[in-house]
C-alpha positions in Angstrom: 167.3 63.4 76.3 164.6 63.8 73.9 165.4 63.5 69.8 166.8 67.5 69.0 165.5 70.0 66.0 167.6 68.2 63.0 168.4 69.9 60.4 182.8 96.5 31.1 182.9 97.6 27.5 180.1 96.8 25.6 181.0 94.4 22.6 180.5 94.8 19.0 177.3 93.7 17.4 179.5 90.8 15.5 181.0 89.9 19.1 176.8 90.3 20.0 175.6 87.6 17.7 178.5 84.9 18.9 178.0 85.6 22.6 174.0 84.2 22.3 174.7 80.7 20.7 173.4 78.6 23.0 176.0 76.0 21.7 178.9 78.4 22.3 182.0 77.2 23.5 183.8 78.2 26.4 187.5 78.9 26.5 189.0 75.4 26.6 191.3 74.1 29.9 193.3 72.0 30.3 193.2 69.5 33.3 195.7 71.1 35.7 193.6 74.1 34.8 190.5 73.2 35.8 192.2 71.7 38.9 193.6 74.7 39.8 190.0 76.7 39.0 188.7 73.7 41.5 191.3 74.5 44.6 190.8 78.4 44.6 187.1 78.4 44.3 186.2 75.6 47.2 189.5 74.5 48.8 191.1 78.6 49.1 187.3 80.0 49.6 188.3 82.8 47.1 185.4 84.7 46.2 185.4 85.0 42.8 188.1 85.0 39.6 185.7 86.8 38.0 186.7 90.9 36.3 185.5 93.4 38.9 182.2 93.9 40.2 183.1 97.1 42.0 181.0 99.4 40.4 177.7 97.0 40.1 174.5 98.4 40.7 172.7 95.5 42.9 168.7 94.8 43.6 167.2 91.9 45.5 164.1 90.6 46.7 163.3 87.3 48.8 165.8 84.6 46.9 165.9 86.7 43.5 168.6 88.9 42.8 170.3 91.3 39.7 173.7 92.2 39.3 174.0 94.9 36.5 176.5 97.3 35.3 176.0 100.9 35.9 174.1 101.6 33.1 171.6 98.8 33.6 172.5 96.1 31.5 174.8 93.0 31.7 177.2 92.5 29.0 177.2 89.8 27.0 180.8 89.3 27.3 182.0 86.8 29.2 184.6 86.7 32.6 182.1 89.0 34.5 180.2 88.1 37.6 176.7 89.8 36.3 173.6 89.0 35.7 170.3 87.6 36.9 170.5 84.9 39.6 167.6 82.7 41.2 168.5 79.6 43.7 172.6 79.7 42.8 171.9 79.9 39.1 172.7 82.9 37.0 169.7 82.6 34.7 170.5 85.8 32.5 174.2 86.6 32.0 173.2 89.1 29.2 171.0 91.7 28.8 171.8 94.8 26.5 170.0 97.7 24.9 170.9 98.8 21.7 169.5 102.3 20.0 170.4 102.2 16.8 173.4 100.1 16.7 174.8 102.1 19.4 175.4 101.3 22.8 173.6 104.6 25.0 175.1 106.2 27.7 174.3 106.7 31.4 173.6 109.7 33.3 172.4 108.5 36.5 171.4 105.3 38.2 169.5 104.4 41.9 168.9 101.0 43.5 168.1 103.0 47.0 165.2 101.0 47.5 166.7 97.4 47.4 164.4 95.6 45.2 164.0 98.6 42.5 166.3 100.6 40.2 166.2 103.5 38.0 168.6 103.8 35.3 168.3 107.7 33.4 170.6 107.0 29.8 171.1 109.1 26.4 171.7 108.3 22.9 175.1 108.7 21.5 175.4 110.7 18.1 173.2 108.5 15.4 173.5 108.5 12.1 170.1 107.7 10.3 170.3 105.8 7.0 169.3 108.7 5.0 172.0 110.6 6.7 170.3 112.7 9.2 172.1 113.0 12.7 170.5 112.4 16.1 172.5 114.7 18.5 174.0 112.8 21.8 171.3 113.5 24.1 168.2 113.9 22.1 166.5 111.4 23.5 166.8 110.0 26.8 165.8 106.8 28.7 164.3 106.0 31.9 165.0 102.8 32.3 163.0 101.6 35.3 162.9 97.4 37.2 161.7 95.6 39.7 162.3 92.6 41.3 159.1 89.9 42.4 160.5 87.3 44.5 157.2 85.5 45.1 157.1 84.6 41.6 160.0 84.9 41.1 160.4 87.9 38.3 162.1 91.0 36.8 160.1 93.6 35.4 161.7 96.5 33.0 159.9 99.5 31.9 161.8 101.7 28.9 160.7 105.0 28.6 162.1 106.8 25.4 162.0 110.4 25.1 162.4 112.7 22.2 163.8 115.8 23.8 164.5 117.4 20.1 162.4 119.5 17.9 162.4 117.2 14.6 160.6 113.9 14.5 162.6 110.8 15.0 162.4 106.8 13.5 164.8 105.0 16.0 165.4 100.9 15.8 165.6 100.0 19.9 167.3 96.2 19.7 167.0 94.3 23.4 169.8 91.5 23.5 169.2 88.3 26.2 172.2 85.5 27.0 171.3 83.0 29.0 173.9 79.6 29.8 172.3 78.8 33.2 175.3 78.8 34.9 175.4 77.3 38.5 177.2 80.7 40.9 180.2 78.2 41.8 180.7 77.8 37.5 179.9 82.1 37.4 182.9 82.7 39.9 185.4 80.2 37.8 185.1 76.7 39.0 184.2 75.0 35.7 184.6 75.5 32.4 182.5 71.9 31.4 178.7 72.5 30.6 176.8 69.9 33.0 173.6 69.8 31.5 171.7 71.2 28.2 171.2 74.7 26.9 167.9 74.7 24.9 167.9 76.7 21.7 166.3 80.1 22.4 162.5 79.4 21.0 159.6 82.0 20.5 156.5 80.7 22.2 153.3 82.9 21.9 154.7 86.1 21.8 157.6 85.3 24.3 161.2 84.8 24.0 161.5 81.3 26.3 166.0 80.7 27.3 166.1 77.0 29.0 168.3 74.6 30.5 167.9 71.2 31.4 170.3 70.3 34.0 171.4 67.7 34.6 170.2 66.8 38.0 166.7 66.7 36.8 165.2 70.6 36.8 164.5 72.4 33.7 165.0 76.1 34.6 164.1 78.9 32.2 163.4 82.5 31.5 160.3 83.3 30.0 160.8 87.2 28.4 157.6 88.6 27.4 158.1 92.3 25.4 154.9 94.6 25.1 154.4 96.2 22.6 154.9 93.6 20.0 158.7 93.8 18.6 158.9 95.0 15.0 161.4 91.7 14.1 162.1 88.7 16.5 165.7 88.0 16.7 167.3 84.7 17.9 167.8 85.5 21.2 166.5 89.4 21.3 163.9 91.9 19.6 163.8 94.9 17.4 161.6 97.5 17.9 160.7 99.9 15.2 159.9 103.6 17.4 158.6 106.7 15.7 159.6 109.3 18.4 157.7 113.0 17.3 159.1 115.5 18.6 158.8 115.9 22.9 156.4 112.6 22.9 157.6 109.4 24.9 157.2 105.8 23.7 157.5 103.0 26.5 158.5 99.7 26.0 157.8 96.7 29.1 160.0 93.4 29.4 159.1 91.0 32.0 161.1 87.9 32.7 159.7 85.3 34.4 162.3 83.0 36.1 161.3 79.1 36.7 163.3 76.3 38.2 160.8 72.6 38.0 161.5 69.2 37.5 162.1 67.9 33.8 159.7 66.0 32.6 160.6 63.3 29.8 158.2 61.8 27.3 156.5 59.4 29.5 155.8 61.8 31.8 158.1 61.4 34.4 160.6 63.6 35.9 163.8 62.9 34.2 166.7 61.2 36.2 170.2 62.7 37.0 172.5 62.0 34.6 175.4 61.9 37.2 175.5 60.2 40.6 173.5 61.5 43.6 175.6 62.3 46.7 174.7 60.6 49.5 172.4 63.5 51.2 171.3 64.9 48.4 168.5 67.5 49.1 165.4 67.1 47.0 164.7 70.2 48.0 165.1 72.7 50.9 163.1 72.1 53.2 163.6 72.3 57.2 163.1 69.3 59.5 161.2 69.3 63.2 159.1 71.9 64.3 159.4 76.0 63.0 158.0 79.2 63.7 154.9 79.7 61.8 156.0 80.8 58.0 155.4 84.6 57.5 155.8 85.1 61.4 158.2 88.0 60.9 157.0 90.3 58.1 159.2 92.7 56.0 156.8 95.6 56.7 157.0 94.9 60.6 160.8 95.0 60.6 160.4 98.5 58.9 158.1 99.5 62.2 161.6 98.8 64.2 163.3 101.2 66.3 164.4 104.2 64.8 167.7 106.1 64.9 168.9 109.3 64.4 171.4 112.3 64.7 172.5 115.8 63.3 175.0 114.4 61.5 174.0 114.4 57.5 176.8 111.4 56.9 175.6 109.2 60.1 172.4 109.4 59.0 172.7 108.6 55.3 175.4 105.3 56.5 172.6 104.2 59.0 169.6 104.4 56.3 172.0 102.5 54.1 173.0 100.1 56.3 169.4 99.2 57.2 167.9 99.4 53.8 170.8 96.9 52.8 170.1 94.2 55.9 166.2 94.2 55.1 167.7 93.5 51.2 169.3 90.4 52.6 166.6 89.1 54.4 166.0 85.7 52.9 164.1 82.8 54.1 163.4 78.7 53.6 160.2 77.2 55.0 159.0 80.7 56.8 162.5 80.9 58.9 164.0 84.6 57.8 167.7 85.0 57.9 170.0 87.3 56.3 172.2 86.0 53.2 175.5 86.4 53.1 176.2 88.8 50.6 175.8 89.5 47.1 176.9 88.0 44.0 178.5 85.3 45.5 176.7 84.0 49.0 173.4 84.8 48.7 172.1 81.8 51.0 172.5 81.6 54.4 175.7 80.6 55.9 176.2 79.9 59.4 178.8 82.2 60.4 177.9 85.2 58.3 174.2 84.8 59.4 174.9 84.5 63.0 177.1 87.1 63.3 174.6 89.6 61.2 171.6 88.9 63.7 173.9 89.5 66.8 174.8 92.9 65.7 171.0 93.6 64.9 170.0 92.2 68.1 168.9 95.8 69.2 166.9 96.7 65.8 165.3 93.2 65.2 165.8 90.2 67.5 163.4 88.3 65.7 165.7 87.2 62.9 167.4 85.8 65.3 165.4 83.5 66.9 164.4 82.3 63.3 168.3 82.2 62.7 168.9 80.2 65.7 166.3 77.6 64.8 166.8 77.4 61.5 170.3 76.6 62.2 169.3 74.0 64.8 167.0 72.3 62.0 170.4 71.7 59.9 172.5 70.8 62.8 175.0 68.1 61.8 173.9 64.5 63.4 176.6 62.0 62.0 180.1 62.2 60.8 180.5 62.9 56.6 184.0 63.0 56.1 182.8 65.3 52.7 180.6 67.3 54.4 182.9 67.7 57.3 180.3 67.1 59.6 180.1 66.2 62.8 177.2 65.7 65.4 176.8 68.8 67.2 177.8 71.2 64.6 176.7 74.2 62.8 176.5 74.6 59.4 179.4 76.2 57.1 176.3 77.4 54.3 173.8 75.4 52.5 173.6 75.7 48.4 170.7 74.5 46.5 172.1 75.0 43.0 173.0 71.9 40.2 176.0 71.3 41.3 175.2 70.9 44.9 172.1 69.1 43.9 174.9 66.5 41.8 177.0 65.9 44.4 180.0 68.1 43.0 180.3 70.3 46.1 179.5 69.1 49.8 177.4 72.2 50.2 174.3 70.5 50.9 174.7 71.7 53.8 178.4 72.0 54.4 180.0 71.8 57.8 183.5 73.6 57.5 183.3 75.9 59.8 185.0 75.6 63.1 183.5 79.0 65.0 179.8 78.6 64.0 178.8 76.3 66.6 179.9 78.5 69.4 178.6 81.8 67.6 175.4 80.1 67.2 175.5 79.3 71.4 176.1 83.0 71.7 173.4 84.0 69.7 170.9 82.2 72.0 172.3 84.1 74.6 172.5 86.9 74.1 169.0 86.8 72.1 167.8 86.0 76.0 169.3 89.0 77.4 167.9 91.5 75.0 164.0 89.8 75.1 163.6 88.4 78.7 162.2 85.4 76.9 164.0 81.7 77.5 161.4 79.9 75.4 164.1 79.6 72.6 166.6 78.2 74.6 164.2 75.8 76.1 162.7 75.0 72.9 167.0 74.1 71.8 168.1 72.8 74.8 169.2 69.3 72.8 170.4 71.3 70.5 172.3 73.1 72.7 174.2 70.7 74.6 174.9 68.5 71.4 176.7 72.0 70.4 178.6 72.1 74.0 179.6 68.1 73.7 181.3 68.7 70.0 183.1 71.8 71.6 184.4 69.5 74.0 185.1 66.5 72.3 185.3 66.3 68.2 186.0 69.6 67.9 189.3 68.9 70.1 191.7 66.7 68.0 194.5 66.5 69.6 193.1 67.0 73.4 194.7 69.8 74.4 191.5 71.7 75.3 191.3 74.1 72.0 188.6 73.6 69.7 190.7 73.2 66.4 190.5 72.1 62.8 191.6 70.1 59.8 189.4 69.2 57.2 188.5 66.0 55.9 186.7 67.0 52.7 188.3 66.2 49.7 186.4 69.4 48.4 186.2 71.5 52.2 187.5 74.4 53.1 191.2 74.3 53.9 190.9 77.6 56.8 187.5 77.4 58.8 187.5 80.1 60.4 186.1 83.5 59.5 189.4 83.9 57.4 188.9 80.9 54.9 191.0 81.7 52.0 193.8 78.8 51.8 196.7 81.0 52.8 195.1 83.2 55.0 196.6 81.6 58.5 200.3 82.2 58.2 203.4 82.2 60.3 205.9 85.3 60.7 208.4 83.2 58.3 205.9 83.2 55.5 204.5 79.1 55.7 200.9 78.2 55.7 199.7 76.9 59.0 199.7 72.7 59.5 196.5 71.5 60.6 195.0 71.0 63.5 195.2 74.2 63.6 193.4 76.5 67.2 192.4 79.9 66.3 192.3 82.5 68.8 189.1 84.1 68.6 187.7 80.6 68.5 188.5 80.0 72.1 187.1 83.4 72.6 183.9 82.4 71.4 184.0 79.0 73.1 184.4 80.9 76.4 181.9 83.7 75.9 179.5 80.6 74.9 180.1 78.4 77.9 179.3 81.6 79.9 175.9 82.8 78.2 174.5 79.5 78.1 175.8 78.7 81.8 173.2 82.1 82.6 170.6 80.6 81.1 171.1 77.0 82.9 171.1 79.1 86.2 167.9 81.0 85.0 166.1 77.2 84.6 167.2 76.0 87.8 169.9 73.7 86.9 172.8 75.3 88.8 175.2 72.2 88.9 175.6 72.6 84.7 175.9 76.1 84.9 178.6 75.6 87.4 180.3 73.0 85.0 179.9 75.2 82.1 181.9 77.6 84.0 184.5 75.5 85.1 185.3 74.7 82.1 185.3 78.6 81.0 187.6 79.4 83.3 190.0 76.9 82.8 189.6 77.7 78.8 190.8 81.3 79.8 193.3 80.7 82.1 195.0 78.1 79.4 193.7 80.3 76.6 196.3 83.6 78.2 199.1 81.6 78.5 199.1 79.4 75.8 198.3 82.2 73.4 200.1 85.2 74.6 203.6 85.9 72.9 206.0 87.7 75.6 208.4 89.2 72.6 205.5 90.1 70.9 203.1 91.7 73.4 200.2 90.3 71.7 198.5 87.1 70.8 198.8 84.5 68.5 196.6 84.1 65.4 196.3 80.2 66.1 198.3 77.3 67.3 199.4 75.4 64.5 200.1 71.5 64.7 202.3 70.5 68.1 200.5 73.5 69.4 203.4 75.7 68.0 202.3 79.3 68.0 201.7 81.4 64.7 203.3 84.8 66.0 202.1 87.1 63.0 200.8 90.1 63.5 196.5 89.9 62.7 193.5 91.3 63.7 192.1 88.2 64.7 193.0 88.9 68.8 191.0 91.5 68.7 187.8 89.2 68.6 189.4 87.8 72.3 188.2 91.3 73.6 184.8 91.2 72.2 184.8 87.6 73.8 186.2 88.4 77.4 188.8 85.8 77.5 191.7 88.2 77.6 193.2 89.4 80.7 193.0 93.0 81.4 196.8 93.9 80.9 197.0 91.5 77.2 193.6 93.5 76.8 195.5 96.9 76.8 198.4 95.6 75.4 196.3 94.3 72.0 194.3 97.5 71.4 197.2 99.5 71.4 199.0 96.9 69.5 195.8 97.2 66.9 196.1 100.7 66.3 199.4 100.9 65.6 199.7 102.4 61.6 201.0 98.6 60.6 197.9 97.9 61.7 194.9 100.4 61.6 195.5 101.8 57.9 193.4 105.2 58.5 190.1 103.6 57.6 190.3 100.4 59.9 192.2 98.0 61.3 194.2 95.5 58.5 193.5 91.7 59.0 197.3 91.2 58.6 200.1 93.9 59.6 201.9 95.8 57.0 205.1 94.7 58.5 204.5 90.7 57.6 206.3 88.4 55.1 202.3 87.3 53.6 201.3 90.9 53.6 199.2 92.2 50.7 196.7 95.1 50.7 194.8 93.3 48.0 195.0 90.2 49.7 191.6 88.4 50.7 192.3 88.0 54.2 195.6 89.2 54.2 196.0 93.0 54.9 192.5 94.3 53.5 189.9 96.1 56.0 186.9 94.1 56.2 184.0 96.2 58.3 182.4 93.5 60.4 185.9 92.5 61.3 186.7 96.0 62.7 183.2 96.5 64.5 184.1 93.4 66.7 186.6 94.7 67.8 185.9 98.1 68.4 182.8 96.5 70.7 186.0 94.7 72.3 187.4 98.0 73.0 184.7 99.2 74.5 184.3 95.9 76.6 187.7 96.6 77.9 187.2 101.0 78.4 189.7 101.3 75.3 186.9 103.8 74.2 189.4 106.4 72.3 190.3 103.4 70.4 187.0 101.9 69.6 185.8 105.9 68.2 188.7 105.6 66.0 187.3 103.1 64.4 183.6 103.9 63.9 185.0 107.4 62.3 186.8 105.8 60.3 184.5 103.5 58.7 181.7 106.2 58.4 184.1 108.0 56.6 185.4 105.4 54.3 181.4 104.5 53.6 181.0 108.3 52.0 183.3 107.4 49.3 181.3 104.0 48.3 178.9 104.5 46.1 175.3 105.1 47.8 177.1 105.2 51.5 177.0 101.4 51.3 180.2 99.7 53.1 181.5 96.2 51.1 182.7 93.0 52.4 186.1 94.3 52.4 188.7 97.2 50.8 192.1 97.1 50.2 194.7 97.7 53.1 196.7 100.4 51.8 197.3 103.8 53.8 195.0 106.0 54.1 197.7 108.7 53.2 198.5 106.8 50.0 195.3 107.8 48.7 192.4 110.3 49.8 190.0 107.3 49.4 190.0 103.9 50.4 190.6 101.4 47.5 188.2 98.8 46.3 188.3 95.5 46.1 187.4 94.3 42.6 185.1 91.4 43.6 184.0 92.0 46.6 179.9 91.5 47.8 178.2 94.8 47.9 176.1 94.3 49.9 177.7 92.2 52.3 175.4 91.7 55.7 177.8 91.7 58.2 179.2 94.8 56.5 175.9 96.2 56.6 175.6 95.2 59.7 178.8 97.0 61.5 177.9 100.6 61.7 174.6 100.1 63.7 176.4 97.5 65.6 179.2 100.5 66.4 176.3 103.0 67.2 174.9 100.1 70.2 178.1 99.9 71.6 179.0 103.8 71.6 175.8 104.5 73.1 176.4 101.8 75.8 173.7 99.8 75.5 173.5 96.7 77.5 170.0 94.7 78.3 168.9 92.9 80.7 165.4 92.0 80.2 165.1 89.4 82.8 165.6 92.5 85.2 163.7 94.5 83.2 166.7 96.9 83.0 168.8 98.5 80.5 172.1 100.1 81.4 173.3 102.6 79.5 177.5 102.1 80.0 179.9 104.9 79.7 177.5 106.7 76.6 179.8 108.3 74.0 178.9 110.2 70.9 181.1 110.2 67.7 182.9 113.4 67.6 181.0 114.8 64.8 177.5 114.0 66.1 176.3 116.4 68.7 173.1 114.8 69.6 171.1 111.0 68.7 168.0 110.1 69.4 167.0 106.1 69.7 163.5 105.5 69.3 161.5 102.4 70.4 164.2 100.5 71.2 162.8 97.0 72.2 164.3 95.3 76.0 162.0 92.6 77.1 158.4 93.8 76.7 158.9 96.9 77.2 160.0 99.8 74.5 162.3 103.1 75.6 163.5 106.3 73.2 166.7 107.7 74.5 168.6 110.9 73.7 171.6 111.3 73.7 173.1 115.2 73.7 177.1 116.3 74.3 177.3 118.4 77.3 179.6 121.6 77.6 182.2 119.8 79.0 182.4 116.8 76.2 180.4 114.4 78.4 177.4 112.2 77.2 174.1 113.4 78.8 171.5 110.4 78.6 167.6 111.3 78.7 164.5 109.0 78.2 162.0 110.4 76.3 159.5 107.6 77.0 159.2 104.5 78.3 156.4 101.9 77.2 156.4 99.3 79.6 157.7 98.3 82.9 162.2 99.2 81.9 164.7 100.9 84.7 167.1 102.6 82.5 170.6 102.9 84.3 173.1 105.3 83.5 177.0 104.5 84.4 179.1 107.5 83.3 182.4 107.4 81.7 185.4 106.8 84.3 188.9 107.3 83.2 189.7 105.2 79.8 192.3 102.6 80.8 194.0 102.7 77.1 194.4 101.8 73.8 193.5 105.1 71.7 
């Protein structure tokens, strides 16, 4: 075998003043505090303790991203999760505009285009010193940014405009905080500065905020102001603005962001002051060979098939969802991939990013072929008992902040993640069937059977042929699987699982693996390992339905704890069985009807945890909220197994839940209570927006209505049992991409409520096969 691809109320202006010292002192914890802070935040995988994010307006571009408050700015308070962030660091965690001592108001805000915003505000009622009043409203502000992540930096452009008839002197005060915080540290890890916050220091004609960490990098931001500011303020500017009467004055802020190694007075780059870990990176860079950087360009993705219907909603949650995944596009070294979500995983993560390119497969397959081999590049090759790594696996996520940088996280890369590996196998696969093209499995073939010998052999603690977990990491993840909060895998009596602990749709995706990549071993000639990869599917499945299955219950287990004792809650989590094809056509039925029971499917989707549970809580992380991606596996499930009534339920659901989020855009997750509780589904204070595999879930939804299913090495596309959402009479899919070739597709309802399929073109040689609806076999 040859050597494989390695790896908010605004505060008052005395509260202002305080909330800029650099040498400002957070709220003091004690020990068991901290420890505690430590255990939700890394061991529990909460996302954040942070106040709400909820109503955030959010821009990104490449690796640079903003997090603001509606009306632009970021509060100088502290608790909140906003502000500027650049490589895990929140450079800016204030940024506030003052007109005349008063804080202005917003009208209207858009971030539609992902790396801009435009923010329209209006002056409260002012008092001038000599007693003259300003009306609310007289003058208003267009408050315009941008994001440059080549260089990386924000730009601002105020716009102030005198709307009365009198002439108007207005002081304009912009107010910066800056602590440099790493985004483990923003979401409540520690409370302990690690390195050193420079005093805020005017440098020609700039305002320059700096850090030096301590693992050697001095990051900064560099705030130039234009014009000239009337006063320079510690950490802030006042403008003087003579406003006449319907005339505009604009002021420009650009902040340039930089992150380089300190340099000490002889020159060299200054040490750590804290220990290296052992694999330290000294910067992200991939190993073995890569695509060419730049292969896949933002503007090409944009030339992707196009979608539409005559439904006003549809259309304004598919535009969303797109404009949100080409937000999250990131890359390292050239390799694009989309992060996580937004505040808190911007980076890529192995899970998250695989499952986001699968259901894109049809709209851009090339992000995941740079997906696949980026995640090869970082595949594990030793056991780290603090990474938990093992050879063979994929990645958890990969930080590049301070503290991964000192060692206090494993997340450099992190391997806590017990379904990545087998996603990751899928993703090759099913990447071959939509392009015809093998060259990526070929290229990964080491790669790929180091994945299949960990599925088979570390992966299986205790031998009893389930891939299962328990981490070794003093600072891992206690749940690896996709639910990863500490008490998210619970039994019907209430107690947390006991590692080693098998998860159901982790055998799932170990048998859907086995099978895709057993394909692609018969496609290369080597038919005795795609008969042994078989095998050893079959087997999985045949164990799998009767190990799993609860008889009282009708329905599967979430997981089998330690002694292989089943954990017979209720969850949503056997729904991703379906999407695999490891259930048996009778538990198949039994589950989606099971799932859309009202303990269960809340109006808006289907509840990771049923109503009717000891650990239920609507506001729970992984314990009764709605989270999008979840649901659009396994409504493609559903329609794996004809439940089609049932998989329509849930697309309608979530396009209508997305027209109550602001902008059409679906978050990570809402809260599981009843749709007849409340005419709107309830947020969830901290969760990303946006989020990619929640982007990612309606055009996933829209593939598997329509039926699509490729098969580029047979240049065909069949089009299985086509279904339009009952409030869409007609779509049209353009350019849709199988193999070489390119197709557009219509799609119409028919007189008697059928799906009638028409190809509007064909570029390239593609046989486009209809299979009409038969009789659904259940689970509406």
């Amino acid at each position: 075998m040859s050597t494989p691809t390695s790896r908010s109320s605004l505060p008052s202006q005395s509260t202002r003043a305080a909330t800029t010292e650099p040498e400002e002192k957070e709220q003091q914890l004690s020990p068991g505090e901290v420890h505690e802070r430590k255990q939700r935040i890394l061991t529990h995988g909460t996302p954040s303790i942070t106040s709400s994010i909820a109503d955030a307006v959010v821009i990104k571009d490449e690796n640079i991203y903003l997090v603001t408050s509606p009306d632009g700015g970021i509060p100088l308070s502290q608790g909140h999760g906003f502000g500027l962030y650049y490589h895990d660091c929140r450079y800016l965690r204030g940024y506030e505009l003052c007109i005349a001592n008063t804080s202005p108001t917003v009208l209207a805000s858009t971030a539609s285009k992902g790396d801009s915003a435009i923010f329209q505000l209006a002056n409260q009622d002012i008092r001038t010193a000599d007693g003259q009043l300003i009306p609310k409203e007289t003058i208003g502000v267009k408050w315009a940014r941008s994001l440059h992540g080549d260089v990386p930096a924000l730009h601002d452009s105020f716009t102030f405009e005198n709307f009365g008839l009198s002439d108007v002197e207005l002081s304009i005060t912009l107010t910066f905080g800056a602590q440099f915080e790493d985004v483990f540290a923003v979401r409540g890890l520690f409370s302990e500065k690690l390195g050193e916050v420079r005093a805020p220091e005017w440098k020609d004609d700039a305002l320059v905020l700096a850090y030096d960490g301590a693992d050697g990098r001095r990051r900064s931001a560099t705030i130039e102001l234009s014009p000239a500011p009337a006063k320079r303020e510690r950490c802030g500017a006042r403008f003087d603005l003579e406003l006449p009467s319907r005339a505009d004055v604009t002021i420009d802020v650009h902040v340039r962001l930089a992150d380089v190694p300190e340099v000490g007075a002889d020159g060299e780059p200054v040490a750590p002051t804290k220990p290296k870990s052992a694999r330290l990176l000294g910067g992200v860079r991939l190993r073995g060979t890569v695509d060419k950087p730049g292969e896949v360009k933002k503007e090409d993705k944009r030339s992707g098939p196009k979608l539409h219907c005559d439904s006003l909603l549809l259309n304004e949650v598919i535009e969303r969802s797109i404009g949100d995944l080409q937000m999250l596009v990131s890359s390292i070294d050239g390799q694009e991939f989309f992060a996580a979500g937004i505040p808190w995983f911007a980076t890529l993560f192995g899970r998250d990013s695989i499952v986001t390119a699968l259901q894109t497969l049809a709209y851009e397959p090339a992000i995941a072929r740079h997906t696949a081999r980026l995640l090869a590049h970082y595949q594990g090759d030793r056991v780290d008992e603090w990474r938990d790594e093992q050879p063979g696996k994929i990645l958890h996520s990969l930080r590049v902040g301070e503290m991964a940088r000192l060692g206090e996280i494993p997340h450099t890369p992190y391997y806590g993640s017990v379904d990545a590996t087998p996603l990751f196998l899928i993703l090759i696969g099913r990447y071959a069937a939509w392009t015809g093209d093998l060259e990526l499995f070929e290229s990964l073939r080491d790669n790929v059977e180091l994945a299949l010998h960990w599925m088979s052999t570390d992966a299986d603690q205790n031998h009893d042929g389930y891939i299962e977990y328990a981490s070794t990491s003093e600072r891992g993840l206690i749940n690896q699987g996709w639910k990863d909060s500490g008490d998210a895998i619970v039994d019907s009596d209430g107690h947390l699982a006991d590692p080693p602990i098998a998860l159901v749709e982790v055998q799932g995706y170990t048998y859907q693996a086995r099978m895709l990549i057993a394909d692609l071993y018969e496609r290369t000639g080597e038919a005795q390992r795609a008969k042994e990869l078989r095998d050893e599917a079959a087997k999985l499945r045949e164990r799998f339905n009767r190990d799993f299955w609860m008889e009282k219950e009708n329905f599967y287990a979430l997981a089998l704890e330690k002694g292989d004792a089943q954990l017979s809650v209720i969850s949503s989590n056997p729904g991703h069985a379906l999407w695999a094809g490891i259930a048996d056509d009778d538990k198949a039925r039994a589950v989606a009807e099971r799932l859309m029971q009202p303990d269960m499917y809340n109006g808006w989707g289907i509840r990771t945890l049923s109503h009717e549970e000891k650990r239920y809580n609507p506001v729970g992380y992984h314990l009764g909220t709605v989270w999008p991606h979840d649901n659009s596996i396994i409504a493609v499930g559903f329609r794996r197994y004809g439940h089609d009534a049932a998989a329509h339920r849930i697309l309608s659901g979530l396009v209508e839940a997305a027209m109550h989020f602001n902008g059409y855009r679906l978050p990570e997750l809402f809260a599981g209570f009843a749709r007849d509780e409340y005419d709107y589904p309830v947020r969830y204070p901290v969760a990303c927006h946006p989020q990619a595999w929640a982007a990612g879930s309606i055009p996933y939804l829209i593939e598997a209505m329509l039926g699509l299913s490729p098969n580029a090495f047979e240049k065909r596309l069949s089009v299985v049992r086509p279904m339009l959402p009952e409030f869409v009479n007609h779509m049209e899919f353009h350019d849709l991409a199988v193999g070489a070739a390119r197709v557009s597709l219509r799609f119409e309802r028919t007189p008697e409520n059928t799906t009638a399929v028409t190809v509007l073109k064909t570029d390239g040689e593609l046989e486009v096969v209809v299979e009409p609806a038969t009789e659904e076999r259940g689970g509406g």
